[in-house]
C-alpha positions as CSV (number, residue, x, y, z in Angstrom):
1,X,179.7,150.3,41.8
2,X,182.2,148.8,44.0
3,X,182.0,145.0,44.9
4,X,181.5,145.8,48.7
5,X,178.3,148.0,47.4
6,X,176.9,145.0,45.6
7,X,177.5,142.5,48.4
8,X,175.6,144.6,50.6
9,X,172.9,145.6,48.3
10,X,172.5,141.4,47.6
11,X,172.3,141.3,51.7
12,X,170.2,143.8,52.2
13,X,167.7,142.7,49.3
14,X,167.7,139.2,50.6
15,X,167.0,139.9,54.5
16,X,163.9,142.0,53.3
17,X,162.5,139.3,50.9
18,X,163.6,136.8,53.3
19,X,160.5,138.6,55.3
20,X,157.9,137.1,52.7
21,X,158.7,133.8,53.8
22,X,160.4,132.6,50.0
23,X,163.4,131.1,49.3
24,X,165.6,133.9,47.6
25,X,168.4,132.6,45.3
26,X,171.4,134.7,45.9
27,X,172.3,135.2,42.6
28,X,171.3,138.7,41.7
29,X,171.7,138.7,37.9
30,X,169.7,139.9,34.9
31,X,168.5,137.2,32.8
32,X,167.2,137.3,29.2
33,X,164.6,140.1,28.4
34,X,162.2,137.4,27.2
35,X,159.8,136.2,30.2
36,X,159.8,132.4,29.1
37,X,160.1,129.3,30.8
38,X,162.7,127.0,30.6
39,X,164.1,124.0,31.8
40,X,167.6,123.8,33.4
41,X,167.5,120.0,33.6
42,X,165.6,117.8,30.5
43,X,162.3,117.5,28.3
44,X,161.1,115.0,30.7
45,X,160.8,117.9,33.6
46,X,158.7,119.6,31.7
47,X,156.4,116.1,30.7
48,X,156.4,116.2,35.3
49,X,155.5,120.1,35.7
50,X,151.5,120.7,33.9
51,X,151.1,124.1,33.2
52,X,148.5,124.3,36.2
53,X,151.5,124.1,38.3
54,X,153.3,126.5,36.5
55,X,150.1,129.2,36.8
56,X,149.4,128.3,40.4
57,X,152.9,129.1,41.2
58,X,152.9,132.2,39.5
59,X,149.5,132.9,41.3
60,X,151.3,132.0,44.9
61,X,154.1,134.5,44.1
62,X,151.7,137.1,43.3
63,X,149.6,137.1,46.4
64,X,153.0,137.1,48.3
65,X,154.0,140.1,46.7
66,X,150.6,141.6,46.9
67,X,150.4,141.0,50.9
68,X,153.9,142.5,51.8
69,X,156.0,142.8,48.4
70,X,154.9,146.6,48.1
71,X,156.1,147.7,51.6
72,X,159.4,145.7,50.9
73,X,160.0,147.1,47.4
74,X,159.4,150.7,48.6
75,X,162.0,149.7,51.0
76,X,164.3,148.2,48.6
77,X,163.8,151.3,46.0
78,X,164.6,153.8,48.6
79,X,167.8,151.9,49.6
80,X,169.0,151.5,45.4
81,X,168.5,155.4,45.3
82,X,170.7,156.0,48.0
83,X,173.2,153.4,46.5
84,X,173.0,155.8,43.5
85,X,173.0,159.1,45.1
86,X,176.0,157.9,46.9
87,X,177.9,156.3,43.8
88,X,176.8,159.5,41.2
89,X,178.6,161.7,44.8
90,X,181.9,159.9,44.4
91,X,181.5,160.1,40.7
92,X,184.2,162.8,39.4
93,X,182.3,163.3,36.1
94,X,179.0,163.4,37.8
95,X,180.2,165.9,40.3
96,X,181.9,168.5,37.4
97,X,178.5,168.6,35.8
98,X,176.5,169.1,39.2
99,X,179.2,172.3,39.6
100,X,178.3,173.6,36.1
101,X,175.1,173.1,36.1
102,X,174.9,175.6,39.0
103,X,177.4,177.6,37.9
104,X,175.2,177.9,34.6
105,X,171.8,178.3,36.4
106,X,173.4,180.9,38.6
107,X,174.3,183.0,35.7
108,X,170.9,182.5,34.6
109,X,169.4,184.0,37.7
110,X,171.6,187.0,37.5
111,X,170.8,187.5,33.8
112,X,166.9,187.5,34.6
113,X,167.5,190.0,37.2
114,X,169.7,192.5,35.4
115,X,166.7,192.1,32.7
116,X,164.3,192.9,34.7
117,X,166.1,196.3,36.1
118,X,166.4,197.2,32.5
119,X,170.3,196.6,32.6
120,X,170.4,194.5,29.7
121,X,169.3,194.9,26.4
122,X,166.4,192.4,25.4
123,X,168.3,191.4,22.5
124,X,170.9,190.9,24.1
125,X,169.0,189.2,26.8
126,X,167.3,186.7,24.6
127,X,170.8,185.7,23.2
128,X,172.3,184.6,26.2
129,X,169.5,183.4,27.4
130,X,169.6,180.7,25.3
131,X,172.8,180.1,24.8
132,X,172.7,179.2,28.6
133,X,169.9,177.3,28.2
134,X,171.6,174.9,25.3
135,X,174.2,174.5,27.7
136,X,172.3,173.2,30.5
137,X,170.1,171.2,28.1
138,X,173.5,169.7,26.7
139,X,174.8,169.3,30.5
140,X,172.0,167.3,31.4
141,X,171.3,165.0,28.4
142,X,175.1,164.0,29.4
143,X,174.9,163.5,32.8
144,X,171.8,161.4,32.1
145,X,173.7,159.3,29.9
146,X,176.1,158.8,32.6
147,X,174.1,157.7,35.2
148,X,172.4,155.3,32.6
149,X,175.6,154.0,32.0
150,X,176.0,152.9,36.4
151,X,173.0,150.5,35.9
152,X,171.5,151.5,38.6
153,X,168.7,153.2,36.6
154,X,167.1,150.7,35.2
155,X,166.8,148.5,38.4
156,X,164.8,151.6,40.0
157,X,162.6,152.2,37.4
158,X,161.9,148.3,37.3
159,X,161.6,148.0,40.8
160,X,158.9,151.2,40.4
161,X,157.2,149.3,37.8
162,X,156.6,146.2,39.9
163,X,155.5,148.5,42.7
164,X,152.7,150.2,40.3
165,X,151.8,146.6,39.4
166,X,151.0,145.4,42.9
167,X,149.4,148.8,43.6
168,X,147.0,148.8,41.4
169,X,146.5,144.9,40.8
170,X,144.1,143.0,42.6
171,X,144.0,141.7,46.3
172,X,143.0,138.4,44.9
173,X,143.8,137.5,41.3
174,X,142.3,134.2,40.0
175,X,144.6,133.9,36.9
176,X,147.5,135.8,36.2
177,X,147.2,138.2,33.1
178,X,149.7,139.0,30.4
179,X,150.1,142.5,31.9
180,X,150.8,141.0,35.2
181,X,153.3,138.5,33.9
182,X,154.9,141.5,31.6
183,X,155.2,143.5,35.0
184,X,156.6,141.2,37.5
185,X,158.1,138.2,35.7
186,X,161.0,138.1,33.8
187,X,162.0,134.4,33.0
188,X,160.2,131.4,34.8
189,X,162.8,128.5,35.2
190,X,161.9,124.6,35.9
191,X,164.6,124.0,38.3
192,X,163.2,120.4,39.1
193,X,160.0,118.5,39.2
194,X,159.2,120.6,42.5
195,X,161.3,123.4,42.0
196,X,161.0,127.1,39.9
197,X,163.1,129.7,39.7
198,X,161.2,132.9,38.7
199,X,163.2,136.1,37.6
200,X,161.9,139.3,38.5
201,X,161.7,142.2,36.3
202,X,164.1,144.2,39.0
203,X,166.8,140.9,38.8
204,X,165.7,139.4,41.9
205,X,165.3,135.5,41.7
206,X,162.6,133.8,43.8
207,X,162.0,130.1,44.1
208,X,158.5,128.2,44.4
209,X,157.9,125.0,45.4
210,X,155.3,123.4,43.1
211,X,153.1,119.9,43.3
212,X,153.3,117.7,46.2
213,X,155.7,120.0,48.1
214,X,153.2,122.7,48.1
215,X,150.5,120.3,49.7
């Protein structure tokens, strides 16, 4: 993906979060795969941050998302897979599997119907049949390597899971579950005595005011 793409895809992400009434870091980067919680600063942050704070951050993020998160990620979704329809387009490898894949399924058609006015042996039939199914098995297994490869995939199908976690969680949640965490949460990070940083599972970074500044 080009840089240009990126910076508006960042933009666009940020003036639709921006709508949830959180601070959004700009920094749109995947963190580790772990969802822990660390401390960017020293041992004596985390001595100034109880656990409570943590959890009723993590609880003020959630209702957030809850109230307006799931129109905003459907929004955010649709626009990644139109960045990826329109990057897999300009892709030249991408596009010479699209045309053989048709080409292929084409054949196919015309083979069915020559079977079925008895113009083709059933042996014969049955052989390339399946020889043109291989292909097209072979085809797509590639191109879905491919499109694995942009990094695009796995955003939307993150962003999908957080969706189906707000869909189906509660409208009020009195402690957040492991499942929860697992779904939204990456990484939790004590920015300051005040401050955290939570990773998404789709890359997006949020920040939470905790303690006094919350009051």
């Amino acid at each position: 993906m080009t840089d240009s793409k990126k910076i508006l895809k960042k933009i666009a992400l940020v003036l639709l979060l921006i709508l949830l009434g959180i601070e959004v870091c700009m920094e749109m980067r995947y963190s580790c795969d772990e969802a822990v919680v660390t401390s960017e600063n020293t041992e004596a942050i985390l001595r100034r941050v109880p656990e409570v704070e943590i959890t009723a951050a993590l609880l003020r993020l959630y209702h957030k998302l809850k109230a307006d998160g799931g129109t905003i990620l459907r929004t955010v979704l649709e626009q990644l897979r139109e960045l990826r329809e329109r990057e897999l387009r300009t892709n030249r490898k991408i596009s010479d599997i699209d045309k053989e894949i048709a080409r292929l399924s084409e054949q196919n058609l015309v083979l069915v119907r020559l079977k079925s006015k008895g113009y083709v042996d059933p042996a014969l039939y049955l052989s390339q049949q399946g020889e043109i199914e291989q292909k097209l098995r072979t085809l797509r297994r590639l191109r879905r390597r491919i499109m694995d490869s942009t990094g695009e995939d796995s955003q939307i199908q993150d962003t999908e899971i957080m969706l189906d976690c707000l869909e189906d969680g509660p409208q009020w949640l009195g402690e957040p579950s492991q499942e929860l965490f697992e779904s939204l949460v990456r990484r939790i990070v004590i920015v300051s005595a005040d401050t955290l940083k939570f990773t998404l599972l789709n890359g997006l970074e949020l920040t939470e005011r905790i303690g006094k500044a919350v009051r």
